[in-house]
N, C-alpha and C positions, 0 to 999 in steps of 0.2 A: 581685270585684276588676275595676274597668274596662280593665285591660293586658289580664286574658286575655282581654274578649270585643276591644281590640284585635286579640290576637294570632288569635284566631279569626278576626275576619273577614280578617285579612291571610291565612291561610290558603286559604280560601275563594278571594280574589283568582284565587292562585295556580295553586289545583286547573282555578278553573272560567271565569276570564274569559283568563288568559296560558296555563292548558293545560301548566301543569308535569305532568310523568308522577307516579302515585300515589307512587313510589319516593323522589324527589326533594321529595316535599311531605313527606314522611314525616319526611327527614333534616336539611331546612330546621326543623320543628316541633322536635325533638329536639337540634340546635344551638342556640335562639333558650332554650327551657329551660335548657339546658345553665350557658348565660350569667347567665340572671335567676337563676337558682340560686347560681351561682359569685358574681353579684354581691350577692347577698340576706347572704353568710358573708362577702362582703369586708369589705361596708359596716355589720354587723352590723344592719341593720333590713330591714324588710320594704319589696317592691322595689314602686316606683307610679311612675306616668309623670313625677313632681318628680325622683324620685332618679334615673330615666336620665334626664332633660334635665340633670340636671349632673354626669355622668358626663365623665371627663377621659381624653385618650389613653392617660394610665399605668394607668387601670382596665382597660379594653382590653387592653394588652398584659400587663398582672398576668393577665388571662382566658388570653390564648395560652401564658404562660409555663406555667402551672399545668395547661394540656394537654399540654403537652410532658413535665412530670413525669409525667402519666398515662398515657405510652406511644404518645402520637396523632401518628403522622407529618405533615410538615410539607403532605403533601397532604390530610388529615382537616382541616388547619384553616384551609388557605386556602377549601376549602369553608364550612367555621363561619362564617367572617369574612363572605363573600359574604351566608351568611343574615342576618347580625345587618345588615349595610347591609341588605338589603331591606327589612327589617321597621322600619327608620328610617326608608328611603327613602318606605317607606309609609305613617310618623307624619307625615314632613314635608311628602309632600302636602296632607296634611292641617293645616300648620301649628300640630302638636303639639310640634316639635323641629326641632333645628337639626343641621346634619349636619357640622360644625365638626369634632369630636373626632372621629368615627369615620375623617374623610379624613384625617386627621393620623397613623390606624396607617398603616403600611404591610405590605402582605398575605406573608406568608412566603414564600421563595425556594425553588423546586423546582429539584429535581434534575429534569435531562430524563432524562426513561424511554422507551426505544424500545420502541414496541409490540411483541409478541411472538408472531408467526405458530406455526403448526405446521405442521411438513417436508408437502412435499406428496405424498411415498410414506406417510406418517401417514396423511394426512386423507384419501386416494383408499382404501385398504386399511380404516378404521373406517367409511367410506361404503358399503364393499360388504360387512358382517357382513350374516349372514339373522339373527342375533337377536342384541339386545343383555343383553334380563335375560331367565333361563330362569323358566319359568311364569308367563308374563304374559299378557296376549291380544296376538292376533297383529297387533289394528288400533295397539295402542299400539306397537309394532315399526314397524310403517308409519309410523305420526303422527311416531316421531322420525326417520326417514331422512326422511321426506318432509321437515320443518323443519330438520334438521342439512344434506340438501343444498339447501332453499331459502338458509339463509344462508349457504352456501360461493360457493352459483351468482352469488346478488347483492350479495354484502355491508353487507346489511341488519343495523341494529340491530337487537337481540332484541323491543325495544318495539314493532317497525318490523313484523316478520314477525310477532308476536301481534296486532295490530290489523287485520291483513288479512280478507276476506271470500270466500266461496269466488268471490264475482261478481267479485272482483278478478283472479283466477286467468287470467291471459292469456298469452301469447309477450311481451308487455310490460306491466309494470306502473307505474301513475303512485303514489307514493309522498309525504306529506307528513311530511319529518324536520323535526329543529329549525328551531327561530324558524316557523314554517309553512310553512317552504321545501319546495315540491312540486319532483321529480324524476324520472326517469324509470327505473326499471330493467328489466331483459330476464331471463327464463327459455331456458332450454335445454331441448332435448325431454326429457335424464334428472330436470330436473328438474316439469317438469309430469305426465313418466309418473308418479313417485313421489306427486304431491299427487294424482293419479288412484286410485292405489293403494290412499292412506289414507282418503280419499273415500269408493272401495267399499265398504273394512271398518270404516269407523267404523259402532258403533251407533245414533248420533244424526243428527238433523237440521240436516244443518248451512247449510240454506235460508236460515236465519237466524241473526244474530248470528257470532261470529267463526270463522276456518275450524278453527284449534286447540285442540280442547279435551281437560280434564283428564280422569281413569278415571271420574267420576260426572258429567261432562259440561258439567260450567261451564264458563270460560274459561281456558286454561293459562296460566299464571304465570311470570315473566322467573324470579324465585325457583326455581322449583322446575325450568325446565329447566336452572339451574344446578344443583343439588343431584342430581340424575341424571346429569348430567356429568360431578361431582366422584367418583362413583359409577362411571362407567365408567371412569374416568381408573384409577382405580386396580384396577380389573378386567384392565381389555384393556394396562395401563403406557404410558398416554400423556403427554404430557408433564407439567409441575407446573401450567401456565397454562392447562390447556383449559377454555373456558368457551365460551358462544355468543357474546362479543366476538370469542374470540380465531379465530372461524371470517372473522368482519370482516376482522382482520388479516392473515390467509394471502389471502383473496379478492385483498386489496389488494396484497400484495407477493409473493402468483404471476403477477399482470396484470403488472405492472412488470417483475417477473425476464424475463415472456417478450416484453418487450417491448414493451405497451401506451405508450401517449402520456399522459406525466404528466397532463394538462387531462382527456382521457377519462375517466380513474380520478378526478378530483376531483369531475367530473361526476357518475359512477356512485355517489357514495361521498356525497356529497348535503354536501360540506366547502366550506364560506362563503371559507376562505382556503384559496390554494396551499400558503402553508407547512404547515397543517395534513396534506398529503397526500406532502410532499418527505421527512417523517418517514420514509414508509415505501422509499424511494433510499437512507436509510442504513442502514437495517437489510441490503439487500442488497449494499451495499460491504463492509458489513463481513463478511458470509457469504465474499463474495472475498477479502477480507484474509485472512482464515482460511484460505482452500482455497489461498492464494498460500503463507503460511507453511508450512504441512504439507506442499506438495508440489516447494516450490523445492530444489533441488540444494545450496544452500548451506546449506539450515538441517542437513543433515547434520554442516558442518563445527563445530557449537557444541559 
């Protein structure tokens, strides 16, 4: 079928000349199915690149409706939306299709969701456990303090801190996030003693290739530091949100709590727009709002 070796090499594109992370190629591939699928039972025939060039906005949005039945919040599908444009946008380069109908959806409406830190008596108190799973080796104990406080120190995305090298290991590190935007971030001495730490008692070589790696030594996985997270979480009773985002999150809105200069923290945080970073001023208003209600003398009199 010539769509899928389209849809392959638009993948390709993506992985290896724009540098989408494996995660996100993954879920762009499984939306763009999603749709050729939904649309193959809309239209009752078999889907070719004739039957999406005449594809009409109500196809489209019969696609979002019929996610919505299946439980998919209106954030699952403004991502979908996003894939099926690109993989247009990438027939149309090619003047295979016209992009007419698809700018004619319009992308579903989010609720803003404030990010969601963890208290910083939390995250100081589960940064100084000597162990987090009992009968484990003691380097894999290291490897996760050393990475739980690298991303507290800098508020690195998790993708951010598994691509590191041990040669990267410095009092400053230079850092390329999204779109290839390089940045700069800083370590703390607690936090280079700890990558010292895991350094000595790893069993591997970690000369080469990345400085994180899993119990039989490959590469550690964004996956799987979350699924040991979700695992401590309910070990130690931390909160519902803990993941290595939400270690981003407290980074970013303990800097501000204590003061930090909003533009610094945009800087350190590797955020293309201020408003992106303003997010986290309101999660700490409203921390005050709270402590304002609970402890006002009036609210007695209710």
């Amino acid at each position: 079928m010539i769509l899928k070796k389209y849809v392959s090499d638009w993948l390709e594109e993506l992985a290896f000349e724009r540098r989408y992370s494996a995660h996100t190629v993954t879920n762009y591939n499984r939306d763009v199915e999603n749709f050729l699928n939904f649309l193959k039972q809309h239209k009752s025939q078999p889907v070719t690149l004739e039957l999406l060039k005449e594809a009409k906005p109500a196809d489209y949005r019969a696609w979002l409706s019929f996610r919505i039945t299946q439980g998919l919040q209106a954030r699952s599908n403004v991502r979908a939306l996003s894939a099926i444009k690109s993989f247009l946008k990438f027939l149309a380069r090619r003047r295979l299709i016209e992009m007419k109908s698809i700018d004619a959806v319009r992308r579903p409406k989010l609720a803003e969701l404030l990010p969601k830190p963890i208290e910083e008596k939390t995250i100081l108190g589960f940064l100084q456990l000597n162990k987090y799973f009992e009968n484990e080796p003691t380097w894999i104990t290291a490897r996760d303090r050393a990475l739980y406080t690298l991303l507290y120190c800098t508020g690195l995305r998790i993708g951010e801190a598994l691509n590191l090298k041990l040669s990267d290991i410095n009092s400053e590190i230079k850092v390329r996030g999204k779109g290839k935007k390089d940045r700069m971030v800083f370590l703390l001495p607690i936090a280079i003693n700890r990558i010292q730490e895991y350094v000595k008692s790893c069993p591997y070589d970690l000369t080469h290739g990345v400085l994180f790696r899993g119990l039989r030594g490959g590469d550690l996985l964004a996956c799987s530091v979350d699924s040991r997270l979700e695992q401590l979480r309910i070990i130690y009773n931390l909160p519902d949100h803990t993941s290595a985002h939400a270690f981003r999150h407290s980074f970013a809105t303990h800097l501000l709590k204590e003061g930090a200069d909003l533009r610094s923290v945009q800087e350190l945080l590797g955020h293309e727009s201020l408003s992106s970073t303003q997010i986290y001023t309101q999660i700490d208003e409203m921390s005050l709002l709270q402590t304002y209600e609970n402890t006002h003398p009036l609210e007695k009199l209710k």
